[in-house]
C-alpha distance (Angstrom), angle and dihedral (degrees) to the residues before:
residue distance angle dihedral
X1 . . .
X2 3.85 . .
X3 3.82 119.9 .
X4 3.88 120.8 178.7
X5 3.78 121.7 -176.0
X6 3.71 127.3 -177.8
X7 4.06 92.8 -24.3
X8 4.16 104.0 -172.9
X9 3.91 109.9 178.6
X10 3.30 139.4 170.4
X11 4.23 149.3 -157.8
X12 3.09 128.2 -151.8
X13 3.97 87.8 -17.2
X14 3.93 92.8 -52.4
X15 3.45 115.8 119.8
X16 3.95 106.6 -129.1
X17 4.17 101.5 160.2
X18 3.82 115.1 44.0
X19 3.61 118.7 178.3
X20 3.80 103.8 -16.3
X21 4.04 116.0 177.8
X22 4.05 117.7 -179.8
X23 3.40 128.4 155.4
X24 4.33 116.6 -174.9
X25 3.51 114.6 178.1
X26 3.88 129.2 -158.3
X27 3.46 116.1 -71.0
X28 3.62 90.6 24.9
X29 4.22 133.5 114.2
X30 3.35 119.0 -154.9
X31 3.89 127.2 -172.5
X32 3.70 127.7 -158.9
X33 3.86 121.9 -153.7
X34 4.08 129.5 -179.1
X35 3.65 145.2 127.7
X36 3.81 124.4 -81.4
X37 3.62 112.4 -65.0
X38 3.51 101.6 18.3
X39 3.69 96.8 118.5
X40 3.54 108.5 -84.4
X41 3.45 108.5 138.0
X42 4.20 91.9 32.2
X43 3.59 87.3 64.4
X44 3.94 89.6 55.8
X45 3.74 96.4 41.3
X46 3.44 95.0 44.4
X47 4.07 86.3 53.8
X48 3.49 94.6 46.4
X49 3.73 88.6 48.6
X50 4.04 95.9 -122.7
X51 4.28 109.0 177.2
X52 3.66 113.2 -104.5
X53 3.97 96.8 46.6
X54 3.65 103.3 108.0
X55 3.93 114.2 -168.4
X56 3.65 124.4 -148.3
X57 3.77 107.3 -178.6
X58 3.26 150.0 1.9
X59 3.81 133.7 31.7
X60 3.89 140.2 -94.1
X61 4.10 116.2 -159.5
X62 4.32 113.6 -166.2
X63 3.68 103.5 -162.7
X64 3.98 91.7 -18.3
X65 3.63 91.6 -50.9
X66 4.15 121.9 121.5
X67 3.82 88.6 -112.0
X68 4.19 86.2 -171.5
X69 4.08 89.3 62.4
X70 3.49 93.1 51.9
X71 4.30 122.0 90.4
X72 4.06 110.4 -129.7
X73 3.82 92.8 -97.2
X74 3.72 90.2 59.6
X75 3.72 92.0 49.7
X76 3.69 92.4 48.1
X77 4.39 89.8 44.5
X78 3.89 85.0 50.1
X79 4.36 90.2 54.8
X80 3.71 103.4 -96.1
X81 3.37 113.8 137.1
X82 3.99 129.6 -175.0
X83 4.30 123.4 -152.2
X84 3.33 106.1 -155.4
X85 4.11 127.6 -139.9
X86 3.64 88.0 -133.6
X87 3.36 109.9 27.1
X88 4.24 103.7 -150.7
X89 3.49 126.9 -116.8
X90 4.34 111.4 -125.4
X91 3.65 101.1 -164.2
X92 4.10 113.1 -158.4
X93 3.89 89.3 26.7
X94 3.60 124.0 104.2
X95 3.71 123.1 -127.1
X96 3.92 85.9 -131.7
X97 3.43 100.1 40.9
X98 3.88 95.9 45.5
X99 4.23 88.0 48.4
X100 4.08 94.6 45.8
X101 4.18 95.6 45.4
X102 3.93 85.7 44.7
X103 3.95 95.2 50.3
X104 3.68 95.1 36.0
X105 4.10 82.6 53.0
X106 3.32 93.2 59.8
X107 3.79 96.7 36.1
X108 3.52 84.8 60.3
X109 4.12 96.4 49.8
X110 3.84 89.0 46.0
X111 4.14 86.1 54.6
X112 3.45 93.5 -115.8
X113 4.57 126.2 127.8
X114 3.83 115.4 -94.1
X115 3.82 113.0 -109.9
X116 3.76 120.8 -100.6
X117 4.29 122.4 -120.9
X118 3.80 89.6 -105.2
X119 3.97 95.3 42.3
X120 4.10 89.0 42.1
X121 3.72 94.6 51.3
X122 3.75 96.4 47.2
X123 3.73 84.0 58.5
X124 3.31 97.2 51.9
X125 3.66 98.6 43.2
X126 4.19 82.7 57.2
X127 3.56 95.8 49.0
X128 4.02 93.3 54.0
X129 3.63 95.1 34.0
X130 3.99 77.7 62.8
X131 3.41 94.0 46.7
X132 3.71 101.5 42.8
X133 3.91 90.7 -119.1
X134 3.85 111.3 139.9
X135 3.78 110.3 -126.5
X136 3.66 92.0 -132.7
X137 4.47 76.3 75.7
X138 3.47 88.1 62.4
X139 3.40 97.7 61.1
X140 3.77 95.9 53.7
X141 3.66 122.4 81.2
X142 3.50 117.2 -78.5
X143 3.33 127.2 -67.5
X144 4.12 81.4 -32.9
X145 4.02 115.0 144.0
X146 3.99 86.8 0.1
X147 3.71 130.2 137.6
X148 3.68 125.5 -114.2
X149 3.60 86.8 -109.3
X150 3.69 96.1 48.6
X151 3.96 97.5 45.9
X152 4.27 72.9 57.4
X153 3.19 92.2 54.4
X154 3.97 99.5 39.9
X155 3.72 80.6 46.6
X156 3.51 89.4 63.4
X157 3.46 105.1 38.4
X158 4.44 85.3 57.0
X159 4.01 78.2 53.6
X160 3.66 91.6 55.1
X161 3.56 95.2 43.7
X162 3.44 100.6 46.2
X163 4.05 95.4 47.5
X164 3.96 99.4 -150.3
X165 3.78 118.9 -170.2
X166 3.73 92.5 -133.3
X167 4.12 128.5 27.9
X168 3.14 121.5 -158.7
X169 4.17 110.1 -162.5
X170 3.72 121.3 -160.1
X171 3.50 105.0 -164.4
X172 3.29 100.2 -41.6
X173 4.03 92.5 172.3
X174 3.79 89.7 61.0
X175 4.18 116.5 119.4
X176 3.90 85.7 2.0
X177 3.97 121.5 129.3
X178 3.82 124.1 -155.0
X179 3.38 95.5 -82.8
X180 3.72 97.4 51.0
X181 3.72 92.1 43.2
X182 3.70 96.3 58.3
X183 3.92 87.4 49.4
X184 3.67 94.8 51.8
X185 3.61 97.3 41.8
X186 3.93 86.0 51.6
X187 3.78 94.1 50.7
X188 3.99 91.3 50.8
X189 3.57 96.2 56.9
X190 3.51 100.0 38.4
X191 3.72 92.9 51.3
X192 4.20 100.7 31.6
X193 3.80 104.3 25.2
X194 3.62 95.0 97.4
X195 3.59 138.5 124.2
X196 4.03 89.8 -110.0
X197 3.65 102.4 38.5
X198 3.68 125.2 63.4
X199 3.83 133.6 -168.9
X200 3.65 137.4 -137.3
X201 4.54 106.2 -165.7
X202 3.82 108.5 -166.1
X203 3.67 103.2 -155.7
X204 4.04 144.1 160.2
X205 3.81 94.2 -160.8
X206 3.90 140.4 51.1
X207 4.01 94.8 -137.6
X208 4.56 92.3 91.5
X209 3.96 86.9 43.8
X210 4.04 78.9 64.2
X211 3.72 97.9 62.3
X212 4.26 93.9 23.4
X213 3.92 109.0 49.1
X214 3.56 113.8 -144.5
X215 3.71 121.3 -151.9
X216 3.66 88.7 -159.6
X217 4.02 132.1 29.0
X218 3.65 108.6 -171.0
X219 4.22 124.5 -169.5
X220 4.11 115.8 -132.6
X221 3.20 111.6 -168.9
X222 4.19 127.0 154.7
X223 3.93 94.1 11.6
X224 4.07 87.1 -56.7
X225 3.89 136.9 86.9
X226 4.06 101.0 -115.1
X227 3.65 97.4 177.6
X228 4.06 140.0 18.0
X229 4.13 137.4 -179.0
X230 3.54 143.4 128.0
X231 3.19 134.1 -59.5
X232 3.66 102.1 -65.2
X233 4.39 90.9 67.9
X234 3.76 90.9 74.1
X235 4.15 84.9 58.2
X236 3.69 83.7 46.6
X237 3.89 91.1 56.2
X238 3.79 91.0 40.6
X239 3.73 89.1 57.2
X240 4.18 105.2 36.2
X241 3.78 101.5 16.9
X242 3.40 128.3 -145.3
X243 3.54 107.3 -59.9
X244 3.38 102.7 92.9
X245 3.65 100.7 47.7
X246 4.10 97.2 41.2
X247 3.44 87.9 46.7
């Protein structure tokens, strides 16, 4: 589904991924581990096509497409979707509103009739009822006055309702408690763990891998991925950190 070879980008004219290969194929999730600035967050900007990220080399293919030649729209049309660290706050724009015009946009690149009111709403009220998000939330504007757990959660819910072939996590797990954790990781597997979806969890910590089961936990470290395994790597990490690996 997602194939990376020899990704080299840059920000600002700093190098931050040099020679990245990953390949994830459908059915698969995939978490990636690492110390602070290894590249994290570059690799899912630069795969969700965010401004700024310059590459350099190499290639990335979603779904035998060249994902790189494609504008952020077109990634999100073709089922990529992005999970931010910080989710943003959209004041003035209703959760609802912002979720239908965005999957009736892509509904519309795929082909495919726009959803009514009625039909949108009984989505949406699915998708939080999953979630544990109130639907009274999703009338408020996004992500505005919310926790860090609930932009999570709202986070997930757009995830839900927007269906994407491939999700790409940034730290999903960050600013959650227990609680919060156990209904996120929920909501990730039972929307992406799928035989045609795959996932890719960015994530400092072992405690999501708990309640989302990788089949692989890969190391970045120094704009490249050093080390990979199952599962039982990320309790490696949790134990001996990243020293000796990035090193």
């Amino acid at each position: 589904m997602l194939k990376i070879e020899n990704l080299h980008a840059a920000v600002a004219d700093k190098p931050i991924l040099k020679g990245l290969s990953l390949a994830i194929n459908a059915g698969e999730i995939h978490a990636i581990m690492g110390p602070n600035g290894a590249g994290k967050s570059t690799l899912s900007y630069v795969l969700g096509g965010r401004p700024g990220y310059e590459v350099t080399d190499g290639l990335a293919t979603f779904d035998g497409q060249d994902l790189l030649d494609m504008d952020p729209h077109e990634r999100a049309a073709a089922g990529l979707f992005l999970g931010f660290q910080y989710p943003v706050e959209i004041p003035g724009v209703s959760n609802v509103q912002f979720l239908r015009e965005s999957l009736n946009a892509q509904r519309k690149a795929r082909g495919e009739e726009p959803l009514s009111g009625g039909d949108f709403l009984k989505l949406a009220r699915e998708k939080a009822g999953l979630l544990k998000l109130d639907m009274d939330m999703l009338k408020r504007p996004v992500n505005v006055g919310f926790s860090g757990g609930e932009k999570k959660r709202n986070e997930m819910v757009q995830m839900g309702i927007l269906d994407p072939k491939l999700a790409i996590l940034d730290e999903t797990d960050s600013g959650l408690d227990i609680d919060a954790l156990r209904v996120v990781g929920d909501g990730i597997n039972s929307i992406m763990r799928r035989p045609d979806k795959a996932v890719l969890l960015i994530t400092h910590y072992q405690r999501l891998l708990d309640y989302v089961q990788p089949d692989f936990v890969h190391v970045l470290a120094a704009g490249r991925i050093v080390k990979s395994g199952g599962p039982e790597l990320a309790l490696e990490l949790e134990r001996e950190g990243y020293a000796e690996i990035a090193a």
